[in-house]
C-alpha positions as a printed NumPy array, in Angstrom:
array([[-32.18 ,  68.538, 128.7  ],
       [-35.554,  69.636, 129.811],
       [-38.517,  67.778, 130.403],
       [-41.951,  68.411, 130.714],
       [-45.24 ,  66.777, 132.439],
       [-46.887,  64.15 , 130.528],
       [-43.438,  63.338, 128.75 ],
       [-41.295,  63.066, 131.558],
       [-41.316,  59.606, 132.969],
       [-41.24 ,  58.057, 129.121],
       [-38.376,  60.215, 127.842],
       [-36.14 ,  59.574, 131.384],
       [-37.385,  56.202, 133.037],
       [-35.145,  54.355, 131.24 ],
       [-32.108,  56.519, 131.731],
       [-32.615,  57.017, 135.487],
       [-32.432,  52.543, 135.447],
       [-29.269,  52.803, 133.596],
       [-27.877,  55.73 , 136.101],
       [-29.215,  53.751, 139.43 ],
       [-28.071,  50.375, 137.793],
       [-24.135,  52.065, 137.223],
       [-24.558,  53.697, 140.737],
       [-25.153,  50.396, 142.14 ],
       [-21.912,  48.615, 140.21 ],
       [-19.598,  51.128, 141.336],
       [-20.685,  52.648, 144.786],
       [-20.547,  50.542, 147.685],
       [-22.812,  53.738, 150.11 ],
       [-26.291,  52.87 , 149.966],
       [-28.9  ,  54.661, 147.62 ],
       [-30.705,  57.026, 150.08 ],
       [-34.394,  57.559, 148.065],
       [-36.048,  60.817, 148.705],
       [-37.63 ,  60.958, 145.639],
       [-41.07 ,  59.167, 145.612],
       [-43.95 ,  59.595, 148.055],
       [-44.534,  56.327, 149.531],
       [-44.873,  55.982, 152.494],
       [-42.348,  54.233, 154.681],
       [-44.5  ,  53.64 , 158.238],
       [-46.202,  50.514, 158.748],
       [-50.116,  49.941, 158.179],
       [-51.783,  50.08 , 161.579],
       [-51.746,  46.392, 163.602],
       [-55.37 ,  47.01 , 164.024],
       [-56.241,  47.222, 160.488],
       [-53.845,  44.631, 159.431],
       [-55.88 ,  42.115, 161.696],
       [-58.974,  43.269, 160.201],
       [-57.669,  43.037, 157.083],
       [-56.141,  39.154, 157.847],
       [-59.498,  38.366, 160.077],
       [-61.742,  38.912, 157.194],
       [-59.337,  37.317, 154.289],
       [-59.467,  33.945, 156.274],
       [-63.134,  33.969, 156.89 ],
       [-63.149,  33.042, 153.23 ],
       [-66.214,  34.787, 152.388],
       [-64.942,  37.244, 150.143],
       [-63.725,  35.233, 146.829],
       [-66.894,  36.374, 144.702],
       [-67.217,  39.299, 142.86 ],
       [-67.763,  42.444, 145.474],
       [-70.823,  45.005, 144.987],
       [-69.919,  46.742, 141.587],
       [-70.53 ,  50.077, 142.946],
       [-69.129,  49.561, 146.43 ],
       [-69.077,  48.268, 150.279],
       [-72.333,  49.7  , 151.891],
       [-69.883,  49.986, 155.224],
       [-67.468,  51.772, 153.326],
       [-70.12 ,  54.158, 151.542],
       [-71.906,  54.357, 155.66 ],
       [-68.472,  55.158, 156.957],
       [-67.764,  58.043, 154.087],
       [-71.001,  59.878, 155.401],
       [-70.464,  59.793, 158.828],
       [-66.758,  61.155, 158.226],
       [-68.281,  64.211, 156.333],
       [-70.736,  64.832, 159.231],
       [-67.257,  64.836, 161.165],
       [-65.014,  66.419, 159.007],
       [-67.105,  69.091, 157.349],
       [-70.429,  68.98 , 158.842],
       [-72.832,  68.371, 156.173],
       [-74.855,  65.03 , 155.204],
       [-74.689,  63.235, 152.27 ],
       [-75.967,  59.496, 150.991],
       [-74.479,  56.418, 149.925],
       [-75.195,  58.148, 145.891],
       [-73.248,  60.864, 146.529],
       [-70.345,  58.053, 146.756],
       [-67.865,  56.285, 144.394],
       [-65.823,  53.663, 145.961],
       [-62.853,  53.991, 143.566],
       [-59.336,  51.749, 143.554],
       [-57.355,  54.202, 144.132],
       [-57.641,  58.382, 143.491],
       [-55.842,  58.104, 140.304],
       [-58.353,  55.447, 138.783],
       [-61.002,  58.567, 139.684],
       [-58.615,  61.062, 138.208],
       [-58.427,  59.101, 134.876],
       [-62.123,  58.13 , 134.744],
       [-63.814,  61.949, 135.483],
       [-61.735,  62.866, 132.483],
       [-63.867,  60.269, 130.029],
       [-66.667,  62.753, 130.869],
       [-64.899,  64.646, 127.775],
       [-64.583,  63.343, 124.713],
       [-63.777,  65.778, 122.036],
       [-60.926,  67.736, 120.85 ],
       [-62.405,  70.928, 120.974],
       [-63.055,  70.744, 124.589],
       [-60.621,  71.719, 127.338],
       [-59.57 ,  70.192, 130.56 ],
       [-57.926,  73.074, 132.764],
       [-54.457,  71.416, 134.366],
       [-52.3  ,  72.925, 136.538],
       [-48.415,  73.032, 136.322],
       [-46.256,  71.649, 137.885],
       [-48.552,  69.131, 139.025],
       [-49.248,  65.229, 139.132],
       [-48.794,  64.189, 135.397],
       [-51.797,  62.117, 135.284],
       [-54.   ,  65.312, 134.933],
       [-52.431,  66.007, 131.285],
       [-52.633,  62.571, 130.64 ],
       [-55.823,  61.891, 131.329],
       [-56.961,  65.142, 129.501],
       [-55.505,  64.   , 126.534],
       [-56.32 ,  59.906, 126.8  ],
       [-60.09 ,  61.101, 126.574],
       [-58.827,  63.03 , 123.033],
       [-59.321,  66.059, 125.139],
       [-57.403,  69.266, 124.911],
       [-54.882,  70.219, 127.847],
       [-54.895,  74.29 , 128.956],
       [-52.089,  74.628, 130.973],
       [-52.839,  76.789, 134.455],
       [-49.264,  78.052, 135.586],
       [-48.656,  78.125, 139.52 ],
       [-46.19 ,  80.397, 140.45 ],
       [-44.698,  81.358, 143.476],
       [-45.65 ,  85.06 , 143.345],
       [-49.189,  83.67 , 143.652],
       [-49.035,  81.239, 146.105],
       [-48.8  ,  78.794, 143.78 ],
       [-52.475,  78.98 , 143.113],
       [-53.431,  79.586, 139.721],
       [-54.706,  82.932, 138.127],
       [-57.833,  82.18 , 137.174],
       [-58.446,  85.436, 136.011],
       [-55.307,  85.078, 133.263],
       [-57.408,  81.945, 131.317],
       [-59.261,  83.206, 128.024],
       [-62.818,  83.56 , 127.631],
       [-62.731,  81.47 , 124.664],
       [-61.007,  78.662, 126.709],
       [-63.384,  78.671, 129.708],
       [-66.913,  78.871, 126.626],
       [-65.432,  75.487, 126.252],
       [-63.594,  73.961, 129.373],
       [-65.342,  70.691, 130.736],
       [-63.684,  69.652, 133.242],
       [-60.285,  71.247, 135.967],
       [-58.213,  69.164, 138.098],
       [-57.203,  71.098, 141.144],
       [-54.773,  69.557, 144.185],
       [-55.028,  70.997, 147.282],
       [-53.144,  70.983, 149.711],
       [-50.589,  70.674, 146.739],
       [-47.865,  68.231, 145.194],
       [-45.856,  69.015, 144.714],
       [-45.333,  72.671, 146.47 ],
       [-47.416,  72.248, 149.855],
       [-49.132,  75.225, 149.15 ],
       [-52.846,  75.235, 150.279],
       [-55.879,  76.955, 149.224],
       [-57.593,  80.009, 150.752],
       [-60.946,  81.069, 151.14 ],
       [-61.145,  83.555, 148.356],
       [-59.999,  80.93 , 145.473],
       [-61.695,  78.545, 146.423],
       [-64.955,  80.466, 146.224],
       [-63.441,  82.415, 142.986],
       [-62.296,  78.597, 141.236],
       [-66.67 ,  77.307, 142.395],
       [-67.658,  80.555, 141.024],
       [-66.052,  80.057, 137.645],
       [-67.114,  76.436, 137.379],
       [-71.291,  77.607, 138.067],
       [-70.553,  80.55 , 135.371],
       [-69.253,  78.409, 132.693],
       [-71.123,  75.583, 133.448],
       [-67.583,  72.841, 134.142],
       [-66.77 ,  70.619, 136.632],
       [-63.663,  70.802, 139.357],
       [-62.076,  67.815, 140.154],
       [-60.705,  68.496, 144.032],
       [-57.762,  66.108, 143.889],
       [-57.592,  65.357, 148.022],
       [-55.048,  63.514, 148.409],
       [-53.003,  64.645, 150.812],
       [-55.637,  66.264, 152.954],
       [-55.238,  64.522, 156.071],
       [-51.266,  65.252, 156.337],
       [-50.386,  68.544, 158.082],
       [-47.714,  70.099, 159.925],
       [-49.571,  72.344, 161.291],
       [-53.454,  72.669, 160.668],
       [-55.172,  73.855, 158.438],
       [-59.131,  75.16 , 156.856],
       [-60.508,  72.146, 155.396],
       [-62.77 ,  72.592, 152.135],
       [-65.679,  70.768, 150.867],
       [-67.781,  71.628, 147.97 ],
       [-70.934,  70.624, 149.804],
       [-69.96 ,  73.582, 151.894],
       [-70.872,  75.597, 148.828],
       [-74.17 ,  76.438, 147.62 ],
       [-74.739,  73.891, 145.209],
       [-71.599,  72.937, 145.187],
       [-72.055,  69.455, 144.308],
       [-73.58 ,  70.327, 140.77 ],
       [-69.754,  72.133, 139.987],
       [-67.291,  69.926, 141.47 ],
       [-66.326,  66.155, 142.716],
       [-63.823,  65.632, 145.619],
       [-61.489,  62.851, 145.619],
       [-60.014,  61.14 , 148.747],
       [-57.026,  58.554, 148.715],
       [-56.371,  56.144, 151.678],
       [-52.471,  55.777, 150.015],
       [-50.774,  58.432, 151.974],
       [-53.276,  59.234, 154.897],
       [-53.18 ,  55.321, 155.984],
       [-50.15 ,  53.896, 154.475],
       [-50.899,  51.683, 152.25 ],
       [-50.395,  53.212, 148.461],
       [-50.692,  49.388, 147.54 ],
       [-54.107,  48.444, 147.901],
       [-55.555,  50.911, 145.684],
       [-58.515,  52.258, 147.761],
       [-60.367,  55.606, 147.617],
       [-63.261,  57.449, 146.705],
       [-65.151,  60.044, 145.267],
       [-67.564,  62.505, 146.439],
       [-70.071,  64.437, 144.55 ],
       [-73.616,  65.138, 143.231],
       [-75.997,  62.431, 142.521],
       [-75.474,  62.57 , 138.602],
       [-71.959,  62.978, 138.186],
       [-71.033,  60.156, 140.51 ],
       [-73.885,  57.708, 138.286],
       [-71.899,  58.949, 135.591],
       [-68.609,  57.882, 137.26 ],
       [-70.114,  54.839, 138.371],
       [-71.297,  53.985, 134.94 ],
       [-67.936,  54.449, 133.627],
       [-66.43 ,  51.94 , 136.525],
       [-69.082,  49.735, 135.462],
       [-67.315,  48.794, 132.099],
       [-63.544,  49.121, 133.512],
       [-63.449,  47.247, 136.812],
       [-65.965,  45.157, 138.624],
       [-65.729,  46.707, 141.747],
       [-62.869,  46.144, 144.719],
       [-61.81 ,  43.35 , 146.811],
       [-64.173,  43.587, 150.12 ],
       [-62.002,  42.855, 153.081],
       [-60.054,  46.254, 151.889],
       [-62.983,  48.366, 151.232],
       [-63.885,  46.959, 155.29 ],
       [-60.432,  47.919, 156.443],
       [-60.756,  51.131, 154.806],
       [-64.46 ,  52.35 , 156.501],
       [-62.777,  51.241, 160.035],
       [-59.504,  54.024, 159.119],
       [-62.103,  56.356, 158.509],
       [-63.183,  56.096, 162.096],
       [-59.662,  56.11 , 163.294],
       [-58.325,  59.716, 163.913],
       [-55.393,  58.438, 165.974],
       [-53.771,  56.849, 162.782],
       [-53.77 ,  60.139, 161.351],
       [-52.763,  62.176, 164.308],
       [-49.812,  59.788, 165.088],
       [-48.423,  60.09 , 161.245],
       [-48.653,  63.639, 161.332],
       [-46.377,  63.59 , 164.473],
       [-44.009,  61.376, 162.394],
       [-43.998,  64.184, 159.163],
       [-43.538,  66.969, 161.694],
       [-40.619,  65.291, 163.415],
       [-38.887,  64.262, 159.64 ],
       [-40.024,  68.091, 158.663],
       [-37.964,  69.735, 161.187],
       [-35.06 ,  67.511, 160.413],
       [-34.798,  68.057, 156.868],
       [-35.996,  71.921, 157.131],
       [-32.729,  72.442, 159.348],
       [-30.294,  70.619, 156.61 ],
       [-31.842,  72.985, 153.944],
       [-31.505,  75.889, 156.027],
       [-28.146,  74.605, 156.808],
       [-26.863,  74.849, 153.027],
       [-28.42 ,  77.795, 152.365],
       [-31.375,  75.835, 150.019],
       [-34.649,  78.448, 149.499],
       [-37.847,  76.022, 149.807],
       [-41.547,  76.884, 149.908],
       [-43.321,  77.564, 153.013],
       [-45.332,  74.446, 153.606],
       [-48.113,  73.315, 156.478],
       [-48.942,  70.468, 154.535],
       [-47.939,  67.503, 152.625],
       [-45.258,  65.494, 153.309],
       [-43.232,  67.17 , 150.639],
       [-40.46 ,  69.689, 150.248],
       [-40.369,  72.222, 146.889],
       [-37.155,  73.538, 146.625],
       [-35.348,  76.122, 144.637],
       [-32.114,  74.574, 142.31 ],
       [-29.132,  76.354, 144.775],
       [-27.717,  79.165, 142.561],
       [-24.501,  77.963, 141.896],
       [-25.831,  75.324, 139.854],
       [-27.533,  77.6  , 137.853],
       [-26.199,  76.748, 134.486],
       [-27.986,  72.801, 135.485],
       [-31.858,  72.079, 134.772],
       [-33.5  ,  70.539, 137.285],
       [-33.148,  66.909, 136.265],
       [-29.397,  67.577, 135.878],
       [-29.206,  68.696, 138.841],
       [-30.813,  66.024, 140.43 ],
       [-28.91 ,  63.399, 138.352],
       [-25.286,  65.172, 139.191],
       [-26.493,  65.205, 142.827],
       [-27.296,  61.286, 142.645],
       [-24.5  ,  60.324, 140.976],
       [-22.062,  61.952, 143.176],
       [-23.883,  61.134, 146.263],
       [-26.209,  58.536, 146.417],
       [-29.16 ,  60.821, 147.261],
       [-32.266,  60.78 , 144.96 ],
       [-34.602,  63.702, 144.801],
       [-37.713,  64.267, 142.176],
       [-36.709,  67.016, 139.72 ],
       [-39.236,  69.922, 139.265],
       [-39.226,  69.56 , 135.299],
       [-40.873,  66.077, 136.059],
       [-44.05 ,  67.903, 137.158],
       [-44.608,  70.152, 134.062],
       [-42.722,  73.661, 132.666],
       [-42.999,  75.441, 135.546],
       [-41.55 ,  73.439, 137.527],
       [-38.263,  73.997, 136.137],
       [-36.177,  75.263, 138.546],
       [-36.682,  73.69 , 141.473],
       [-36.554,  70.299, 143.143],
       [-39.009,  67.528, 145.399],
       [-37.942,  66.29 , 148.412],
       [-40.133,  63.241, 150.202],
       [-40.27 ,  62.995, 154.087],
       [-41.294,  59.039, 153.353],
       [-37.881,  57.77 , 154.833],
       [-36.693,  56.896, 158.126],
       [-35.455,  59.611, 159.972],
       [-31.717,  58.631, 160.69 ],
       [-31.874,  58.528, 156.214],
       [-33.419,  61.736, 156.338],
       [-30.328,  63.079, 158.283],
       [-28.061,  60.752, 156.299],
       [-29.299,  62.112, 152.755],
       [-28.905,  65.802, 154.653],
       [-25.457,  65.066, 155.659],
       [-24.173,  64.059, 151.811],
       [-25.669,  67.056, 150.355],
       [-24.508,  69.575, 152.706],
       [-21.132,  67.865, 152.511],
       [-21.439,  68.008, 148.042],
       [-22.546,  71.474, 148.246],
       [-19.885,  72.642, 150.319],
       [-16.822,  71.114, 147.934],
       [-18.456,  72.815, 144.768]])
């Protein structure tokens, strides 16, 4: 069985308990999860006493600033001078609890069926489901690998663009690793001026590369900020996917509009994170020294999968690995694949079909382990593929 984006986690959650909960019964090897991106390294000691300094002072148990830290907001424009060399102000920011709160709010900006959110496949599911919580209507992008996995913007219908509000776009990419390049990014800001919609730059896994790469920001376009909104995650970059901290970057009105939609959902975030989070903005070295991590754990698993003969997509970024199903389990899908794999072995990988229709075909691999269970999981597979 087959199954697709928004649908997948519903239709297969409960089946995947049942197959880890019979794996655990009847295995005595040890469950070696490469399927989720979370990362595995430890938050920085510096931050964590920050973090513990400023939740004993006890001065932080009253409701925070609705629309965010000042430091934090101070410490997002100084990183864009850095980063991308432009200025902003504190109203071009939205202190948001995580990316994916931003990701679900932008898409209340639509609320009508006969309006379209652009959402690329495969991709993070939230995008379709967000699309179609605000009674939007989903158009499905395809990325392929003949294109880069970038989508062809030039394929979507005239009639779908007269009436497209909003696109979510995630570069660099989960779950390929692909990147952008100059010309779409200028042909995706041109389209969104044209027809009068708004991107939403889903950044976050910017700050992980294996090697580097051209950074993008829409302020770097002219009027950019009237077109598109960037969003920026702390999860992956900083390790710490569970304190919920991010933000969003944009024009004046569209992040009062995001603001004003906060406003009735949340009540803004606990302060001694939002001051942890401006002081990892100023930290480069955190960044630098996970990077040096991913590359180490990327040449380890890139060898294994060279090793059984696995096709995977040239990647600079992410911490991710999108592989091609090996072709003598051609007659599997994806998630049967992956499921035959895990039940044999004891080695859990995301299945491509989880991230929309086009990602049948190929598997996710995650570099958030430990690298002696990065060569373990390598080890089992090579050794499965080999007896089949």
């Amino acid at each position: 069985m087959v199954y697709h984006s928004a649908q997948f986690k519903e239709a297969i959650y409960e089946q995947v308990a049942r197959v880890v909960e019979d794996f655990r019964k009847t295995n005595s090897i040890t469950i070696l999860d490469l399927s989720v991106g979370d990362p595995d390294l430890p938050l920085d000691k510096n931050l964590e006493e920050l973090l513990v300094k400023h939740i004993r002072s006890g001065a932080y148990t009253r409701y925070p600033p609705q629309y965010g830290h000042g430091s934090l907001k101070d410490a997002v424009v100084r990183w864009y001078v850095r980063k991308f060399g432009v200025q902003l102000t504190a109203k071009n920011v939205c202190i948001l609890m995580g990316s994916k709160e931003g990701i679900a709010h932008l898409s209340l900006l639509i609320n009508h069926q006969s309006e379209h959110v652009l959402v690329p496949d495969p991709a993070y599911p939230i995008y379709e489901k967000a699309a179609r919580m605000a009674m939007a209507t989903p158009y499905i992008m395809p990325l392929k690998q003949e294109n880069g996995f970038l989508p062809d913007l030039s394929a979507i219908p005239e009639e779908i663009l007269k009436n497209t509000k909003l696109m979510y776009l995630n570069y660099p990419n989960n779950p390929t690793g692909a990147v952008m390049t100059d010309s779409f990014f200028n042909e995706s800001m041109t389209l969104a001026r044209q027809h009068g919609f708004l991107i939403c730059f889903d950044k976050a896994y910017e700050e992980l590369e294996i090697t580097p790469n051209k950074r993008y920001s829409v302020f770097n376009y002219p009027n950019g900020e009237r077109h598109a909104v960037e969003l920026y995650s702390f999860s992956k970059s900083h390790n710490c996917t569970a304190f919920r901290i991010g933000f969003a970057v944009g024009g004046e009105e569209t992040i009062k509009m995001l603001n004003d939609i906060k406003a009735v959902y949340d009540s803004g975030h606990y302060v001694p994170i939002q001051l942890l989070a401006a002081d990892a903005l100023e930290r480069d070295e955190i960044i630098a020294s996970n990077n040096a991590v991913y590359r180490r754990r990327n040449e380890i698993v890139q060898s294994g999968l060279k090793e059984m003969g696995i096709r995977f997509m040239p990647r600079t970024s992410t911490f991710y690995f999108w592989c091609e199903v090996p072709g003598k389990f051609s007659d599997l899908s994806s998630f049967e694949f992956c499921m035959k794999l895990f039940r044999e072995t004891g080695v859990m990988l995301t299945p491509g079909s989880g991230f929309g229709k086009y990602g049948e075909g190929y598997f996710r691999l995650s570099l958030t382990e430990k690298d002696e269970i990065l060569e373990e999981a390598m080890g089992r597979m090579r050794e499965w593929i080999r007896r089949k």
